[in-house]
BADORO-231663 format. One line per field, with one value per residue: residue number from 1; x, z, y of N, C-alpha, C in turn. Coordinates in steps of 0.2 Angstrom, whole numbers. Each point is the difference from the previous one (the first is absolute). Layout:
<sites>
num = (NUM,...)
n_px = (X,...)
n_pz = (Z,...)
n_py = (Y,...)
ca_px = (X,...)
ca_pz = (Z,...)
ca_py = (Y,...)
c_px = (X,...)
c_pz = (Z,...)
c_py = (Y,...)
</sites>
This chain:
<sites>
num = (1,2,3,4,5,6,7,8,9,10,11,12,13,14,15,16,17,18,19,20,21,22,23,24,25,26,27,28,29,30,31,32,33,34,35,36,37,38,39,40,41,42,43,44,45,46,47,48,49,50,51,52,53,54,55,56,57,58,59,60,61,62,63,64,65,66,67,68,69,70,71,72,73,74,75,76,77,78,79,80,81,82,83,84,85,86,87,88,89,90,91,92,93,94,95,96,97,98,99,100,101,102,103,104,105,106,107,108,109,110,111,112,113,114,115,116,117,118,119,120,121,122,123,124,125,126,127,128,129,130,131,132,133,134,135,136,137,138,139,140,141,142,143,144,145,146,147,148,149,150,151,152,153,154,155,156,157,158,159,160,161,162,163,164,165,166,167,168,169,170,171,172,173,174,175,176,177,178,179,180,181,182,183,184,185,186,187,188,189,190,191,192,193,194,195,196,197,198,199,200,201,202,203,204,205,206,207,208,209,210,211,212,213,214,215,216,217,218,219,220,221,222,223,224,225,226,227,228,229,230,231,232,233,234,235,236,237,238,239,240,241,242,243,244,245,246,247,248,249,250,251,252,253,254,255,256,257,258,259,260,261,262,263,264,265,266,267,268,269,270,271,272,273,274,275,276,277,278,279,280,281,282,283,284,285,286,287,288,289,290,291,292,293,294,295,296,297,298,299,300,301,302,303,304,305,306,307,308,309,310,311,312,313,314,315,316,317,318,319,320,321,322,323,324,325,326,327,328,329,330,331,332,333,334,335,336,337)
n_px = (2,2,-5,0,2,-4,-1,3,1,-8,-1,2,-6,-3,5,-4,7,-4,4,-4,-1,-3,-4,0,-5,-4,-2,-3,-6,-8,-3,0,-7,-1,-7,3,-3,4,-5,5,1,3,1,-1,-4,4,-3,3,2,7,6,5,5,6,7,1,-1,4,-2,-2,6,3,-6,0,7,-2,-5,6,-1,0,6,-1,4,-3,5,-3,-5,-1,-7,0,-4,-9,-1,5,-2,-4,3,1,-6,-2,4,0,-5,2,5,-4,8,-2,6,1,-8,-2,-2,-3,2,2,-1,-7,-2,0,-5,-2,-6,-1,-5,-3,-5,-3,0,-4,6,-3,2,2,1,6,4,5,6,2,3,8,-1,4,3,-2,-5,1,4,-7,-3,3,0,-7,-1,7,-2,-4,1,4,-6,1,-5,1,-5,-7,-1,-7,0,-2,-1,-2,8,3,6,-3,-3,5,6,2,-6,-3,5,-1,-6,-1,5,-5,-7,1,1,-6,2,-6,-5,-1,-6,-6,-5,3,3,-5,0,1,1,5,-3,-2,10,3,-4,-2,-3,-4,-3,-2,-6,-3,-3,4,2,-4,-4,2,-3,-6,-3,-4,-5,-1,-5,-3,-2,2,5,4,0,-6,2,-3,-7,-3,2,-1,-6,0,1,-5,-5,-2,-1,-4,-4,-2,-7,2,-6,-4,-4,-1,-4,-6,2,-4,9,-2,4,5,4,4,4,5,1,-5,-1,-4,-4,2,-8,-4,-7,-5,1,-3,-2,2,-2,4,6,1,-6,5,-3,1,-5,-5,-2,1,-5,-6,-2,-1,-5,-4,5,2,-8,3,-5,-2,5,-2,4,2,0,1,5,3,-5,3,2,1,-5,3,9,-1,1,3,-5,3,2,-1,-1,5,-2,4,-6,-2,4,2,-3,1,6,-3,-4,-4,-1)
n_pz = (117,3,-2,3,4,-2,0,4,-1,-1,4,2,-2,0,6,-1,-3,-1,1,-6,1,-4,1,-5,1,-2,8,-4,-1,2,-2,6,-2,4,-6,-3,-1,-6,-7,-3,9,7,-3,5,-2,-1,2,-4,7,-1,-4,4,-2,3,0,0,5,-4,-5,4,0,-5,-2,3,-1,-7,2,3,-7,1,-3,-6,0,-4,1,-7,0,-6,-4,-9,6,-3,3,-4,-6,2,-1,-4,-2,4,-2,-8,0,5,-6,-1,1,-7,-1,3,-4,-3,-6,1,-8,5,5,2,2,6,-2,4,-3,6,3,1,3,-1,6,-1,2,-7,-4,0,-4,0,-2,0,1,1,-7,0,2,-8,-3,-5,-1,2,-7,-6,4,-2,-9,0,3,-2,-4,-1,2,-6,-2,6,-5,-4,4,-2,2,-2,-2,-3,4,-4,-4,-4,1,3,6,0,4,-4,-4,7,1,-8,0,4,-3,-9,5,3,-9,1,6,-3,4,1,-3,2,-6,3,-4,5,-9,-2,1,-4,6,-5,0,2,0,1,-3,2,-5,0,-2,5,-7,-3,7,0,-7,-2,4,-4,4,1,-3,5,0,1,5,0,4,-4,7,-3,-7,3,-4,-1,5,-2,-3,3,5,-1,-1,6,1,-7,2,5,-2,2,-4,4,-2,2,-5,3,-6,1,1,-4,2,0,4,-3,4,-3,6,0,5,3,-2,-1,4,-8,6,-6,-6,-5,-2,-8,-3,-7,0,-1,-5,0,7,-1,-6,3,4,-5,-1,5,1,-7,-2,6,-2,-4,3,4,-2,5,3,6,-2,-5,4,4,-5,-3,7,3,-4,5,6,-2,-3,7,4,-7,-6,-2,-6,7,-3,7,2,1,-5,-4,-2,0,-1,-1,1,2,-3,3,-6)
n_py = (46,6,1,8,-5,-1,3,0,-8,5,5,-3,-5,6,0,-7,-2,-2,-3,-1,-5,0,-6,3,4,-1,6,-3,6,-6,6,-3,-2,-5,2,-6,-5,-4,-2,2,4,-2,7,5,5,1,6,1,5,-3,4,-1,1,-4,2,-6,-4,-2,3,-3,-4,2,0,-5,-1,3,-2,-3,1,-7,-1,-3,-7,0,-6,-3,-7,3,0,-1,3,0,-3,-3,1,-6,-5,2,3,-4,-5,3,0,-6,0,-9,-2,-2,4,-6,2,-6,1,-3,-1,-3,3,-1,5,-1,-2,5,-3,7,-3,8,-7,6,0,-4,-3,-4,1,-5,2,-4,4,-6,0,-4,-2,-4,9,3,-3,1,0,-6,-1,1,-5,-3,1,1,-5,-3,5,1,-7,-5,1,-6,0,-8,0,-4,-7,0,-7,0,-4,1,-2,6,-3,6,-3,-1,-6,-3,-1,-2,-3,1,0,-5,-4,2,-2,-7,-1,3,-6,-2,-1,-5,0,-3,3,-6,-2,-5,0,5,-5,9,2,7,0,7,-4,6,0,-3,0,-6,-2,-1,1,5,2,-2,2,6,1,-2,6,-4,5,4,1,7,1,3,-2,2,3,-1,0,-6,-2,3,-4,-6,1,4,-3,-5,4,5,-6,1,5,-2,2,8,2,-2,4,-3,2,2,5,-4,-4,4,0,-5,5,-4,2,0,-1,5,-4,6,-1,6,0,1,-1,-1,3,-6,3,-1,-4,2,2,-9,2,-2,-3,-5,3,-2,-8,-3,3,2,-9,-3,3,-4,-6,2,4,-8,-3,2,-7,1,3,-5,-6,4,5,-7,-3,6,-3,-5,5,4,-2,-4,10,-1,1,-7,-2,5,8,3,7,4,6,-4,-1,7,3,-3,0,8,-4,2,-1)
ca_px = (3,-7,-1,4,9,-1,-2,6,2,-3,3,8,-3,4,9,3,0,-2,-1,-5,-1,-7,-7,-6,-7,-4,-6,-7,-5,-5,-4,-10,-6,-3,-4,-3,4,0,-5,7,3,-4,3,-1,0,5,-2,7,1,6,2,6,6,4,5,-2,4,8,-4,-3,4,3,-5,0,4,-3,-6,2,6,8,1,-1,2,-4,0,-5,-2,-8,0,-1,-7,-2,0,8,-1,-6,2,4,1,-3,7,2,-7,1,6,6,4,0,7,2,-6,2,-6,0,-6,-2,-5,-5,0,-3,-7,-3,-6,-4,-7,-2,-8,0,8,-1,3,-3,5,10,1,8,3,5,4,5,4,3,4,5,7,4,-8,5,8,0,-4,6,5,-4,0,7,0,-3,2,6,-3,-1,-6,-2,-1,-2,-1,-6,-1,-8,-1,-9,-2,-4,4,9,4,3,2,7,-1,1,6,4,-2,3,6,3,-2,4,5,-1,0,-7,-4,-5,-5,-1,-7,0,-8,1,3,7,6,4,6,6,3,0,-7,-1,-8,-5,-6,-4,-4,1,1,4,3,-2,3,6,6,-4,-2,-6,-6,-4,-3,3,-2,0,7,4,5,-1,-1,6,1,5,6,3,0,5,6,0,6,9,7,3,0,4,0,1,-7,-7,-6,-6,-6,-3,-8,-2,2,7,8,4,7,5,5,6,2,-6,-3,-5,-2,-3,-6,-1,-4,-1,-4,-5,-6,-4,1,-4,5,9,3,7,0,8,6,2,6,6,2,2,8,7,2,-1,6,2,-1,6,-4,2,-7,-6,-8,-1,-8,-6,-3,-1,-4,-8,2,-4,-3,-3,-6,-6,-9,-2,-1,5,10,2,9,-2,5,4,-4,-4,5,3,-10,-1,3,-1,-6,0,-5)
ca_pz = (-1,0,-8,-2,-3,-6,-5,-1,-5,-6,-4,-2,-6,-7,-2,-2,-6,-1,-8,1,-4,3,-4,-2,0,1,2,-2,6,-3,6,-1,6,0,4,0,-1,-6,-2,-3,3,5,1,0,-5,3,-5,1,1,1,0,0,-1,5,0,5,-1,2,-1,6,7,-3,0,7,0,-2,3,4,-1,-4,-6,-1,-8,-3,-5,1,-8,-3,-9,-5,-1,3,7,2,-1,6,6,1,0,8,7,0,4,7,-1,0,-4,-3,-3,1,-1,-7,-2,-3,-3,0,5,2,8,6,3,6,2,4,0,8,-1,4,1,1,-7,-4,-3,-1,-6,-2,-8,2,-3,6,-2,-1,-5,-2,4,-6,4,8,0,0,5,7,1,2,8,2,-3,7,9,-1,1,8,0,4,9,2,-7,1,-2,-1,-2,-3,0,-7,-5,1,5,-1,4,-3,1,5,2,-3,2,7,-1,-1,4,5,0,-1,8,-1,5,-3,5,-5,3,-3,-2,4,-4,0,5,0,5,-2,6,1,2,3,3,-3,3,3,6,2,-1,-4,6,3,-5,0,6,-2,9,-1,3,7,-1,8,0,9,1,-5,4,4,-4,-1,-6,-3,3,-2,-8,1,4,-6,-6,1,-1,-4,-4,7,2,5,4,-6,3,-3,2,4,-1,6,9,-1,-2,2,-2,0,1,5,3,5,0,-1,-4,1,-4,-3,0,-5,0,-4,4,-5,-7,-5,-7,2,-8,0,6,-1,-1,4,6,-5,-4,3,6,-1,3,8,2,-5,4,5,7,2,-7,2,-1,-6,-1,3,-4,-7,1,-4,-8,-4,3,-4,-8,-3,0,-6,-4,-6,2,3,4,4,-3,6,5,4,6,5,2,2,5,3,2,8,0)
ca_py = (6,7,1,7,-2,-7,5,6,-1,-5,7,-1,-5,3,1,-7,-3,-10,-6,-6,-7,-5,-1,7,-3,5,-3,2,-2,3,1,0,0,-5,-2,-4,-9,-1,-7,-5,-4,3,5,5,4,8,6,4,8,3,-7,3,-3,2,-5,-5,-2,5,7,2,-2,4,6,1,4,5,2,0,6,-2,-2,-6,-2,-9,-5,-5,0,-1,-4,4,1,7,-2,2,8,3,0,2,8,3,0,7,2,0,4,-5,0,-7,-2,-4,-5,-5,-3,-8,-3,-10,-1,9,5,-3,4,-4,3,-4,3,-2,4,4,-1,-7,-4,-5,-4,4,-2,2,-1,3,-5,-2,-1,5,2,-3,3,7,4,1,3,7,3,0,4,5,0,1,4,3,-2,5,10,6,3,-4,-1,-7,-2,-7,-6,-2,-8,-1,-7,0,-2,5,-3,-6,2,5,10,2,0,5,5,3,1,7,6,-2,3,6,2,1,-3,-5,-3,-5,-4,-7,-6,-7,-6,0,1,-2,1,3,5,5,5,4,-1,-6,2,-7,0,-5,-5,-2,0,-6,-3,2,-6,-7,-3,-4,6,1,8,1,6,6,3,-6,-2,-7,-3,-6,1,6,1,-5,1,8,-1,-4,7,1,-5,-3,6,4,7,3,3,-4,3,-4,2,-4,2,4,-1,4,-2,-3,2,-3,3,-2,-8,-2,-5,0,8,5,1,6,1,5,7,1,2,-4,-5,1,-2,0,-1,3,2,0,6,9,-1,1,6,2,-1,2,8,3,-2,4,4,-1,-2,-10,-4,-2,8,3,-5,3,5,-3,-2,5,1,-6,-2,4,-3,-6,0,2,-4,2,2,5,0,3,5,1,4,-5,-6,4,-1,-7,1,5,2,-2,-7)
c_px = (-5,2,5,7,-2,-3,6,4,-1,5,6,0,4,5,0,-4,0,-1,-5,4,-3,-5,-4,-6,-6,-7,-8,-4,-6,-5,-10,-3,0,-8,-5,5,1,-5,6,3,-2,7,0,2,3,-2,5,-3,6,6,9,7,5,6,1,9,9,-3,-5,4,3,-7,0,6,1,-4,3,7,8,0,0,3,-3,1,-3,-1,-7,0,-1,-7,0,-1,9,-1,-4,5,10,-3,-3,6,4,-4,3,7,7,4,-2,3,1,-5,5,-6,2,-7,-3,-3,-4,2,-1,-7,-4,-8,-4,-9,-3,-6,1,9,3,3,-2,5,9,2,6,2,7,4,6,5,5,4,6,6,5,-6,5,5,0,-4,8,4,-2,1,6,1,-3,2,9,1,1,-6,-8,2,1,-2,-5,-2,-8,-1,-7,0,-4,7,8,6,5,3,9,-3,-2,5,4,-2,1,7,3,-3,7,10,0,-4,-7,-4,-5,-4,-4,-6,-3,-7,3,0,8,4,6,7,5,-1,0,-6,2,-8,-5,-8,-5,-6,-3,-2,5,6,2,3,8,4,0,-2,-8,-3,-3,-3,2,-2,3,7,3,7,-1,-6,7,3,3,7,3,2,6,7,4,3,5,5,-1,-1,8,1,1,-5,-4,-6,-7,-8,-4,-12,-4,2,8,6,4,7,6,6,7,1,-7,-4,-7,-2,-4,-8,0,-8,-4,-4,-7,-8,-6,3,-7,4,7,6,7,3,9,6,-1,4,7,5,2,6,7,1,2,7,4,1,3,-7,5,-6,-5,-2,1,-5,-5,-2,-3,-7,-6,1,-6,-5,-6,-4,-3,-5,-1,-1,2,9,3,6,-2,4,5,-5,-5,5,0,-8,0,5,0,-7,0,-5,5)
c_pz = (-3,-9,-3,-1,-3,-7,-3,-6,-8,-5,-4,-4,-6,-3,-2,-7,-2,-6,2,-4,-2,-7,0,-1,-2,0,-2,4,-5,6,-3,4,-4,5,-4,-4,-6,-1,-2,5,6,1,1,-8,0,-6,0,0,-3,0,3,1,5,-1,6,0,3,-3,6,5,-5,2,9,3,-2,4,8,2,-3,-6,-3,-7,-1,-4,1,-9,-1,-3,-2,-2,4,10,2,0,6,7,0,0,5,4,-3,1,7,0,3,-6,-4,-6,1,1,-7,-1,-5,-3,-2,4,3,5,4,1,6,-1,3,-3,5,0,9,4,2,-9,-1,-1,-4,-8,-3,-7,1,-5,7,0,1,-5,-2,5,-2,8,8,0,0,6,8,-3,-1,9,1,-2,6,7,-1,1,5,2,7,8,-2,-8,3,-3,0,-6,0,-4,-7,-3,0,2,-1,7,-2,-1,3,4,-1,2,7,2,-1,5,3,1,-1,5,-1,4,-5,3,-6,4,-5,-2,0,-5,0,7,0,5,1,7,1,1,7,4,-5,3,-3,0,3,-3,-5,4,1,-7,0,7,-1,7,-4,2,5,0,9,3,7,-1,-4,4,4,-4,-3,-9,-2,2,-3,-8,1,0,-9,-7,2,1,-7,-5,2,-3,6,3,-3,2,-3,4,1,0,8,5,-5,-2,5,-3,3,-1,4,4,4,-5,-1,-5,2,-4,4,-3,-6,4,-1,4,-2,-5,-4,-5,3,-6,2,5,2,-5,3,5,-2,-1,7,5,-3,-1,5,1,-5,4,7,4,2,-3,7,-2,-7,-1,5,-6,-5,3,1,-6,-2,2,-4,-8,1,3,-7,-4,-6,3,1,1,4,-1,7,7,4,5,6,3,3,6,3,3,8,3,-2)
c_py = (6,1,1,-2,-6,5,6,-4,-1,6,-3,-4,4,0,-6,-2,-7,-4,-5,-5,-5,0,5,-3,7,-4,3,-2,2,0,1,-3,-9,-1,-6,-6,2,-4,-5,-5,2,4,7,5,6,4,4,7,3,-6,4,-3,4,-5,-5,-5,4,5,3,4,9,5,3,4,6,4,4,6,-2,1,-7,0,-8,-2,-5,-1,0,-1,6,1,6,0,1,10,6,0,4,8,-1,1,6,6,3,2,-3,1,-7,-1,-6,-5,-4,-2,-7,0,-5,1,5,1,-5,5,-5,4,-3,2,0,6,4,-2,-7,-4,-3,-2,3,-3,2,-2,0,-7,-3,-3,5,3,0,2,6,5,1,3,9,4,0,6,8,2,3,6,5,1,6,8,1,2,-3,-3,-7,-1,-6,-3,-2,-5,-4,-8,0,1,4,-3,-7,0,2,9,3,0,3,8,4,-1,8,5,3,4,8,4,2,-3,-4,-3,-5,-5,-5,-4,-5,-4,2,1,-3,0,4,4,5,6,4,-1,-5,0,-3,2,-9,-8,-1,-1,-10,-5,1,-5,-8,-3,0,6,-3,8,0,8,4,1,-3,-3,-8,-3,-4,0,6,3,-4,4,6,-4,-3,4,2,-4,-2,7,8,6,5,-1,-7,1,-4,3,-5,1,3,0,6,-2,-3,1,-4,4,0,-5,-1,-7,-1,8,4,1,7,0,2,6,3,0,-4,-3,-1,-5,0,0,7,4,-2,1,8,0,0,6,5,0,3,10,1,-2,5,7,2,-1,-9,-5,0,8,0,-7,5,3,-3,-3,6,2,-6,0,6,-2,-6,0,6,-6,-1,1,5,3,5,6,3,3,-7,-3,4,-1,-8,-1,3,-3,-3,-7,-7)
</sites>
């Protein structure tokens, strides 16, 4: 499809308004030159130049939305530290709503730091707790949600499942239950420990090996048309009989996306976009984020996976947890290359 009517719809990003849910994160990064071994072990030496922080995680997936012109409200938990504080004034920073953040002080932020000599990672070093939260933390975090979706206010409402404790399968259920009763669109990008089969998803969005987990079809990697790709057929067909969402759009890194929708049997690919790879670090919350605007915006799902694919193709040739703003997308999809 010619750019121009794939683009006609970012403008409209703006009129929507989106509940996040999900595991909050903040992503550190240190950056520097590695030019020689340690004597202590056979490890490269990072001199640190710079060091920067960015919300990661369901906080990603909410920055990204932002960026794109919507409105966002997030609920989510952090600890009673200074990292829960960091990462809450950046996402007010970005002019997310985070009235409905709970902070628990039994347990820290989720922080993910990376280190990376020149643009090349060294090493990923996580602080997080995975346990799960109380249930007093999930009752007040549904009746925060309920509050909101009742306002009329909220389009969709996103499930972001990191597998660091938010999630239960009764509170996700419940959860899209109350989307559900507030006629709200729900989508929801799954981590392949938890699988709890919850129904009512509107859209799911996998990428291929959580895809394969999530259906317990034995991984097979696979490359070229995902239409004749027997494995991944099988893992798809597989979720929608036990997940049965509308839409189930599983990425696929450098063979693009594979969109399962309606009674077709086989799915619609959707090519990537990317012209290079740097960093995949939150390349599917921008696909996230994006589809569900471009569907919100009245694009169809094969032009809101075209639009959420030069979304993706864009930040994982950045380095680090990228968001993309509405003026780049348009420029990407316009472009004639």
């Amino acid at each position: 499809m010619p750019g121009g009517q794939l683009s006609r719809y970012v403008p409209l990003f703006k009129q929507a308004r989106v509940a996040v849910l999900g595991d909050l994160m903040l992503d550190r990064y240190v950056w520097g030159r590695a030019t020689r071994i340690s004597q202590e072990a056979p490890v490269p030496v990072v001199a640190v130049q710079r060091q920067s922080a960015v919300p990661g995680g369901a906080a990603n997936v909410a920055r990204n939305l932002r960026t794109l012109g919507a409105a966002v409200d997030v609920f989510g938990v952090i600890g009673d530290d200074l990292e829960g504080q960091e990462l809450l004034r950046r996402l007010a920073e970005a002019e997310a709503d985070v009235s409905g953040v709970e902070v628990d002080s039994s347990r820290p932020t989720t922080v993910k730091t990376r280190v990376l000599a020149g643009n090349q990672q060294v090493v990923r070093i996580d602080y997080e707790q995975t346990r799960e939260i109380a249930s007093e933390l999930r009752r007040r975090l549904l009746n925060s949600l309920e509050k909101q979706l009742r306002s009329g206010a909220v389009q969709a409402l996103i499930l972001e499942d990191y597998a660091k404790g938010l999630f239960g399968r009764q509170f996700m259920r419940q959860a899209i239950a109350l989307a559900q009763s507030c006629q709200v669109m729900v989508a929801l990008d799954p981590h392949p420990s938890n699988n709890f089969r919850a129904s009512g998803l509107c859209l799911m969005t996998p990428n291929r090996a959580e895809a394969f987990a999530l259906a317990k079809v034995p991984y097979q990697g696979g490359s070229g048309d995902p239409r004749s790709d027997r494995a991944l057929l099988r893992a798809g067909h597989r979720l929608r009989q036990t997940w049965a969402p509308e839409h189930l759009l599983i990425t696929l890194g450098a063979d693009g996306m594979a969109l399962f929708s309606g009674d077709d049997s086989l799915p619609a690919h959707i090519p990537t976009k990317a012209k290079q790879v740097f960093d995949v670090s939150g390349a599917g919350d921008t696909v996230m984020a994006t589809m569900v605007l471009a569907m919100l915006a009245g694009a169809s799902l094969p032009e809101a996976a075209e639009i959420a694919n030069h979304a993706a193709g864009v930040v994982v040739g950045l380095v680090g947890t990228a968001a993309i703003d509405a003026d780049t997308l348009i420029a990407s999809i316009d472009s004639p290359t």
